[in-house]
C-alpha positions in Angstrom: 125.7 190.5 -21.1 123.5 190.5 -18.2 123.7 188.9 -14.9 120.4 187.2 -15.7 121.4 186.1 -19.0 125.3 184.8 -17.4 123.6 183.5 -14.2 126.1 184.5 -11.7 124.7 187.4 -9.7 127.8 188.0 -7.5 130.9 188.4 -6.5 132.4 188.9 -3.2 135.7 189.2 -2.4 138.0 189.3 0.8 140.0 192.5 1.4 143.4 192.5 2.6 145.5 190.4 0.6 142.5 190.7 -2.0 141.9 193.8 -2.9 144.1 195.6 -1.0 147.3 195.6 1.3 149.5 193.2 -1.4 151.2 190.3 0.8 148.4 190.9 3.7 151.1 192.9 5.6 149.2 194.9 8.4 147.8 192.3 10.6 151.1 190.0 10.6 153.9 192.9 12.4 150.7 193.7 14.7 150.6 190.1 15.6 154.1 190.0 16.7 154.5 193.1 18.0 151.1 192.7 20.3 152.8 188.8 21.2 156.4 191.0 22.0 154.4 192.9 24.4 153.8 190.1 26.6 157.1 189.1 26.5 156.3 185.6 23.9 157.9 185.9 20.6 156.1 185.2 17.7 157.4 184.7 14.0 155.8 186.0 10.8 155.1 182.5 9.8 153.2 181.4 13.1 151.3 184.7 12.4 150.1 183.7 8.9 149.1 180.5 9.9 145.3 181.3 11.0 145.2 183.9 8.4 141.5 185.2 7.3 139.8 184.2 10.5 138.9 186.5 13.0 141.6 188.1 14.8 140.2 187.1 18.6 139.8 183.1 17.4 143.1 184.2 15.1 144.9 185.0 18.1 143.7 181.8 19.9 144.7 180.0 17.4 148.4 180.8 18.0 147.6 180.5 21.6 147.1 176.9 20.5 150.6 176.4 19.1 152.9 174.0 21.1 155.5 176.5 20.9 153.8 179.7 21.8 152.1 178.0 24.9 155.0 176.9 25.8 156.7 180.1 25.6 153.5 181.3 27.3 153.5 179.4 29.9 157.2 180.0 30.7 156.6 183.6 30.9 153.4 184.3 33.0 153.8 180.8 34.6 150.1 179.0 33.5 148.8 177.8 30.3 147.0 180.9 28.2 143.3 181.5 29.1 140.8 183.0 27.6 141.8 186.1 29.8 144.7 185.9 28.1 143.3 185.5 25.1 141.6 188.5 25.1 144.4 190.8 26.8 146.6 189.9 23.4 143.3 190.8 21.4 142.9 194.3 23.6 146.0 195.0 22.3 146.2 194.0 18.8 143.0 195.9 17.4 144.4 199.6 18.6 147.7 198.5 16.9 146.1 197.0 13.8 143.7 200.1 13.6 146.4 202.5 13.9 148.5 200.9 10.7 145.1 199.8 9.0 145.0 202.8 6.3 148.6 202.6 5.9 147.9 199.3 4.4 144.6 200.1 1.7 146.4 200.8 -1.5 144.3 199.4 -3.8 146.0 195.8 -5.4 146.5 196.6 -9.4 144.0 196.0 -11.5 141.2 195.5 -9.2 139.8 199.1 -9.5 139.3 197.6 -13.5 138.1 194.4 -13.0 135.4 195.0 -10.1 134.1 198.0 -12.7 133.7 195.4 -15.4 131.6 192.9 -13.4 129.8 195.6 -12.8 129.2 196.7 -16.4 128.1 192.9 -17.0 125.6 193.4 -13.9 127.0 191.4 -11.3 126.8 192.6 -7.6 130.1 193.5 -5.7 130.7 192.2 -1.9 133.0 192.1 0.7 133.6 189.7 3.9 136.7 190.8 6.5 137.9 188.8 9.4 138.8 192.6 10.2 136.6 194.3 12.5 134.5 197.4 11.6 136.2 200.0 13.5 139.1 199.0 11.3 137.7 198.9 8.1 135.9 202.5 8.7 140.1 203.6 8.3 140.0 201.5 5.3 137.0 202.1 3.4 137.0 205.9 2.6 141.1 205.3 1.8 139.8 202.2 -1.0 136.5 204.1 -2.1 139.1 207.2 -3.7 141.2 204.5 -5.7 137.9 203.4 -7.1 136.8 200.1 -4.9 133.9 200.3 -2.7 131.6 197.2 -2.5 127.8 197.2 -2.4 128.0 195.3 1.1 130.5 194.9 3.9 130.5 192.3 6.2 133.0 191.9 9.2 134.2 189.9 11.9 131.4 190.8 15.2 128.6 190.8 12.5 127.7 187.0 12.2 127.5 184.1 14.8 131.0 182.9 13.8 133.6 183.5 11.5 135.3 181.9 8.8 135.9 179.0 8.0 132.4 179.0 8.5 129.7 180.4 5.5 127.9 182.8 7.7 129.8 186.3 6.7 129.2 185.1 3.3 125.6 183.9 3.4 125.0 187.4 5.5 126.6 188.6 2.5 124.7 187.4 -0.3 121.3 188.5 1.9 122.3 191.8 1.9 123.2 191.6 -1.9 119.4 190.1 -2.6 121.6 187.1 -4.2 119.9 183.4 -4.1 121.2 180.6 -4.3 124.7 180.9 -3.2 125.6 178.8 -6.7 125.1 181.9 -8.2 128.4 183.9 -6.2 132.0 184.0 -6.7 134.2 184.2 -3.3 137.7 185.7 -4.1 139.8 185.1 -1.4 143.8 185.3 -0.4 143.8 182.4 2.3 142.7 179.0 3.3 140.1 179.7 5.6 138.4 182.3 3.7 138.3 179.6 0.4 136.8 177.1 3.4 133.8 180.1 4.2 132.9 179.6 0.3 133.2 176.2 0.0 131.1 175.6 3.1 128.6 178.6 1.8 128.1 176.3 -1.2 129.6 179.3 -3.8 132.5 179.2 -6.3 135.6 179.9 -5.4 138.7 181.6 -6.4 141.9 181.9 -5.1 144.6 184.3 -5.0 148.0 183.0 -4.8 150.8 186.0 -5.7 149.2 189.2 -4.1 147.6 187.2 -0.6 148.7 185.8 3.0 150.5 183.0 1.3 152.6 183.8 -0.8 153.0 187.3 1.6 155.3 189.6 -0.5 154.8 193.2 -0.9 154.1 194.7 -4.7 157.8 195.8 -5.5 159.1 192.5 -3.6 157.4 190.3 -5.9 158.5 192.0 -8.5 162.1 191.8 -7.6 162.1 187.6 -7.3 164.5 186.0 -9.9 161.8 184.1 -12.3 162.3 180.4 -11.0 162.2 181.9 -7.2 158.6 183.6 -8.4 157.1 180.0 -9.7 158.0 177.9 -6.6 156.5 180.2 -4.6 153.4 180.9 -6.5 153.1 177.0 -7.3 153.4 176.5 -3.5 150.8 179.5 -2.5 148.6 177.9 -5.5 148.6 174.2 -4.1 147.9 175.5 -0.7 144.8 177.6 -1.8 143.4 174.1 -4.3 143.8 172.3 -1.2 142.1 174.1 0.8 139.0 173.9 -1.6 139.0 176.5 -4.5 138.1 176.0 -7.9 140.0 177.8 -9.8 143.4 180.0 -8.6 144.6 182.9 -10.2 148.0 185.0 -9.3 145.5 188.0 -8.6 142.2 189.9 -8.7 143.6 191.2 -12.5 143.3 188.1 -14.0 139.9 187.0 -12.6 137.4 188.0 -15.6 138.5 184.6 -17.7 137.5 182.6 -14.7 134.3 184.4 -14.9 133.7 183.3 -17.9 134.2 180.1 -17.1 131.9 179.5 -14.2 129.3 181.0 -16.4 130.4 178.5 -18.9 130.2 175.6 -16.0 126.8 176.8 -14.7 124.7 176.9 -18.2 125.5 173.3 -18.3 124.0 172.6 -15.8 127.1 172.3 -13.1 127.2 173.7 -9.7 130.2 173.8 -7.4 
């Protein structure tokens, strides 16, 4: 089957948490540890908060938080600043860069399933709230486990980030894909579902390998059964919430939903 003849030209997916890095590990010890060096502790769980924005607005996000001001403000004695702000962010993205390719193993199965979209003739992209100097450790580490989309677009590219649609619109131009009813977003967090929903596209989210749910490969394996359903049900309701159409545990079990939106869009329904 052809993209013509299944309608859907595209899809584009998020990376970390995505297609690779299972959990979205790298960023979140970065986070703290860039936090810890000025003396304000931050949790894992504050870090995931913003997850899939870009990491300057990610890191004034937690700015934001009550408790980290707070903490701020009692250690450097004013509120944070956008001087501030972008002392954290000077020394995040070294950090972040230096751990980047630790964190590419390919998620399983997604090596298989982009290679099948592509043998039904769909078009394979990629948004990041990472910056490009990051993803250049990244890309060649992906591109030898067999994933390397037709376009990448990253944080610094666009006029904003996500939750807005412009990485994703910038996206689809680049892939020669119109209208945006025609694309799948794939994405492992909230505000990445939000830059589809607002781009008009389908979305799909995924719960088990992503920011929410935030376990490595072998730790999710190792969750007693009922532990492994709370918490996918939970990362599943969060990603539904937050807009997507359909949720799926991870990348390998995305070809039925495929199907389906191709189903969806030959009668005549858009998202």
């Amino acid at each position: 089957m052809t993209a013509t003849n299944g309608l859907l030209r595209a899809v584009v997916f998020d990376w970390a948490g995505t297609v690779v890095d299972h959990g979205s590990l790298a960023p979140m010890g970065v986070f703290v540890e860039a936090f810890a060096e000025f003396g304000v502790p931050i949790s894992i769980e504050q870090a995931r908060g913003p997850m899939g924005m870009a990491k300057r607005p990610h890191i004034a996000a937690l700015m934001a938080l009550p408790g980290v001001a707070e903490a701020w403000t009692k250690q450097h004695g004013h509120v944070p600043t956008e001087a501030d702000i972008d002392a954290v962010y000077d020394v995040f993205v070294p950090k972040n860069r230096a751990v980047a390719a630790r964190y590419a193993d390919l998620i399983p199965g997604v090596a298989e399933v982009v290679a099948a979209l592509r043998a039904r003739g769909l078009k394979i992209g990629s948004t990041t709230g990472y910056t490009r100097d990051i993803m250049a450790e990244i890309l060649p580490v992906a591109a030898k486990q067999g994933f390397a989309p037709d376009c990448l677009v990253c944080t610094g590219d666009t006029p904003d980030g996500r939750p807005t649609p412009f990485m994703l619109w910038k996206a689809l131009t680049e892939l020669g894909v119109y209208p945006a009813t025609l694309a799948v977003k794939v994405d492992d967090t909230e505000v990445g579902i939000a830059e589809g929903v607002n781009a008009g596209a389908w979305t799909v989210g995924v719960s088990v390998t992503g920011n929410v749910f935030g376990y490595t490969l072998a730790e999710t394996q190792a969750l007693p059964p009922d532990v492994f359903r709370t918490k996918r049900a939970e990362a599943s309701a969060k990603l539904s919430a937050a807009g997507a159409h359909y949720v799926v545990s991870g990348v390998a079990d995305l070809l039925p939903v495929i199907a389906q939106i191709e189903g969806r869009l030959r009668r005549g329904e858009r998202p």
